[in-house]
C-alpha positions as CSV (number, residue, x, y, z in Angstrom):
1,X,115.9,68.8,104.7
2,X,115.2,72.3,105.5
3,X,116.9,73.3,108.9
4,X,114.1,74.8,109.9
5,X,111.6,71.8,109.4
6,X,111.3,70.1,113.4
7,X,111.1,66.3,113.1
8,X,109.1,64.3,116.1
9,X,108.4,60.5,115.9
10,X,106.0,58.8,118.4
11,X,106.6,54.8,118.1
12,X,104.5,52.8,120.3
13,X,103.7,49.5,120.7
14,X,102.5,48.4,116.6
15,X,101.5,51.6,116.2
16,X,98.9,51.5,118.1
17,X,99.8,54.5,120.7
18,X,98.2,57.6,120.7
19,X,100.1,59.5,117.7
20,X,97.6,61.6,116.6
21,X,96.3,62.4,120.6
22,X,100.0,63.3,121.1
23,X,100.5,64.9,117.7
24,X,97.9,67.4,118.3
25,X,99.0,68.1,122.2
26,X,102.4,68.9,120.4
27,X,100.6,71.3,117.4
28,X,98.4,73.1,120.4
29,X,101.9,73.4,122.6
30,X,104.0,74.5,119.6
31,X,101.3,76.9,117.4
32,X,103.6,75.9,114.2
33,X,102.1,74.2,111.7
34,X,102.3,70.7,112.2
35,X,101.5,67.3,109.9
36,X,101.1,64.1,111.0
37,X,101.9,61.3,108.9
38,X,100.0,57.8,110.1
39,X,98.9,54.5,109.4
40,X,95.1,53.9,108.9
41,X,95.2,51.2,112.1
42,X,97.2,53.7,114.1
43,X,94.9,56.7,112.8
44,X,91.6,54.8,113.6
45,X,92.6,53.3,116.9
46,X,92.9,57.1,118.3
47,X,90.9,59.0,116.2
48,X,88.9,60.3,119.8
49,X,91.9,62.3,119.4
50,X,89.8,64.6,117.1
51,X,87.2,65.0,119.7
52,X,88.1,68.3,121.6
53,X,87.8,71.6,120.6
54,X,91.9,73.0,120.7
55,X,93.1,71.1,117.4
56,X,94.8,74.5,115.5
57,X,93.4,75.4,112.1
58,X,96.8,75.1,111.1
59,X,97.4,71.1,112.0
60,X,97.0,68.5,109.1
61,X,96.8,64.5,109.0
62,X,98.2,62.5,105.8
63,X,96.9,59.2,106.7
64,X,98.3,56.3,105.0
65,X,95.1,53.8,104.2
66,X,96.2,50.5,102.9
67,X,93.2,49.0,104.2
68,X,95.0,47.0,107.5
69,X,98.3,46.8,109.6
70,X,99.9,46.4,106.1
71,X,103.4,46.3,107.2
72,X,102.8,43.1,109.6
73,X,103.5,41.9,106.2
74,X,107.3,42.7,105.6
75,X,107.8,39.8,109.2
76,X,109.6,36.9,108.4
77,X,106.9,34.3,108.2
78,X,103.9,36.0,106.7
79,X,101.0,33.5,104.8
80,X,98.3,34.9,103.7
81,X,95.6,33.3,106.2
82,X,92.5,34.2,107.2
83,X,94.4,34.3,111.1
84,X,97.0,36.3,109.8
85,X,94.4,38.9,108.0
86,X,91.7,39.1,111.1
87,X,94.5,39.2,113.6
88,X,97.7,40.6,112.3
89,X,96.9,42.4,109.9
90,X,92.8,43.4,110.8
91,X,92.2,44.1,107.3
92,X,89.3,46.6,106.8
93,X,87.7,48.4,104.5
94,X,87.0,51.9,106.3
95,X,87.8,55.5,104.9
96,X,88.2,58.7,107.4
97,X,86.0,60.7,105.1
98,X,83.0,60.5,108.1
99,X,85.4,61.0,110.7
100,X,87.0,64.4,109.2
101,X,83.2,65.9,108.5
102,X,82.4,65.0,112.1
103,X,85.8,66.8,113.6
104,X,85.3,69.6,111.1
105,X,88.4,68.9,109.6
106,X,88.7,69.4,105.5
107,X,89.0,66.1,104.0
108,X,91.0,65.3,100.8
109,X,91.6,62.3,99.1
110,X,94.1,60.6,96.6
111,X,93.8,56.9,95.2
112,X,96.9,57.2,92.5
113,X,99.9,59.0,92.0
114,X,97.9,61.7,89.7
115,X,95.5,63.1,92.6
116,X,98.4,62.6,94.7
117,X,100.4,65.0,93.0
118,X,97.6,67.6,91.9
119,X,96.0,67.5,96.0
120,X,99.3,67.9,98.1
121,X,100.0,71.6,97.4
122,X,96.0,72.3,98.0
123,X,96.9,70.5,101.2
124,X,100.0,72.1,102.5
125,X,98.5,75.3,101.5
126,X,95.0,75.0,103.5
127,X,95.3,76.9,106.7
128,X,91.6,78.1,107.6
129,X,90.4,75.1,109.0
130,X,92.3,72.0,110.4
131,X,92.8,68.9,107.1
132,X,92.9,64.9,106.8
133,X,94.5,63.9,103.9
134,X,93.7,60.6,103.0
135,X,95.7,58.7,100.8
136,X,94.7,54.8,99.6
137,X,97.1,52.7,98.6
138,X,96.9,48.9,97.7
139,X,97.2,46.4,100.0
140,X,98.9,43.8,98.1
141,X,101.9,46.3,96.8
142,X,102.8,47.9,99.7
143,X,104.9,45.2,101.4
144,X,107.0,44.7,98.2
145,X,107.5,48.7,98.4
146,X,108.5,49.0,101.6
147,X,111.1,46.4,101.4
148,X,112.5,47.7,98.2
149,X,113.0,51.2,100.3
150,X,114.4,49.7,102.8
151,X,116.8,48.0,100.3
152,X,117.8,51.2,98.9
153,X,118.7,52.7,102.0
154,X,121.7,50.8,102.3
């Protein structure tokens, strides 16, 4: 990684912890450009976050939808239960789209590798206005990637 890329991680309690409040204190404190990378439940849980009127037009959000607390799934244990999705895993079917017009933030979106690839530079690029990037991935896969990354590490 670039030396002069700064790396902060915020890990709460499931997620659920105010990232993106303390994402933004830091972008407002620092004046770099700053991305936060979240988690749809995370994301959503704080998104008053976006309520107040210091977010730099420089700050950006890549937010990771996979439509619920996917990675409850990678626990020893998982069934696929209707418990399990309502509590564990609060599967949903929201998009941020509503929440980024609101905030004035501009919103981009990706569904498959493709838009993925042909959105990001448009992304990091965008500097006149702060930007959610959503980006939806399937709920079903995700576990099985994660734990194939996490394989691969070692």
């Amino acid at each position: 990684m670039d030396p002069s890329i700064e790396v902060f991680c915020n890990r709460g309690t499931s997620g659920i912890d105010g990232s993106t409040t303390t994402a933004i204190g830091a972008a407002v404190a620092s004046m770099k450009e700053n991305i936060l990378i979240t988690g749809d439940i995370s994301f959503f849980y704080d998104s008053n976050a976006l309520w107040n009127a210091y977010i730099p037009k420089n700050f950006k959000i890549i937010l990771i939808n996979n439509q619920g607390g996917g990675i409850f799934r990678i626990l020893p244990g998982h069934q696929e239960t209707e418990v399990f999705n309502t509590f564990f895993e609060t599967t949903h079917n929201f998009t941020a789209e509503q929440l980024a017009s609101m905030y004035h933030f501009k919103y981009y979106q990706a569904t498959d590798l493709e838009a993925l690839e042909m959105v990001l530079p448009e992304v990091l690029q965008e500097n006149s206005q702060p930007v959610l990037f959503e980006i939806h991935t399937p709920t079903t896969v995700n576990d099985s990637v994660l734990l194939e990354y996490f394989k691969n590490l070692t």
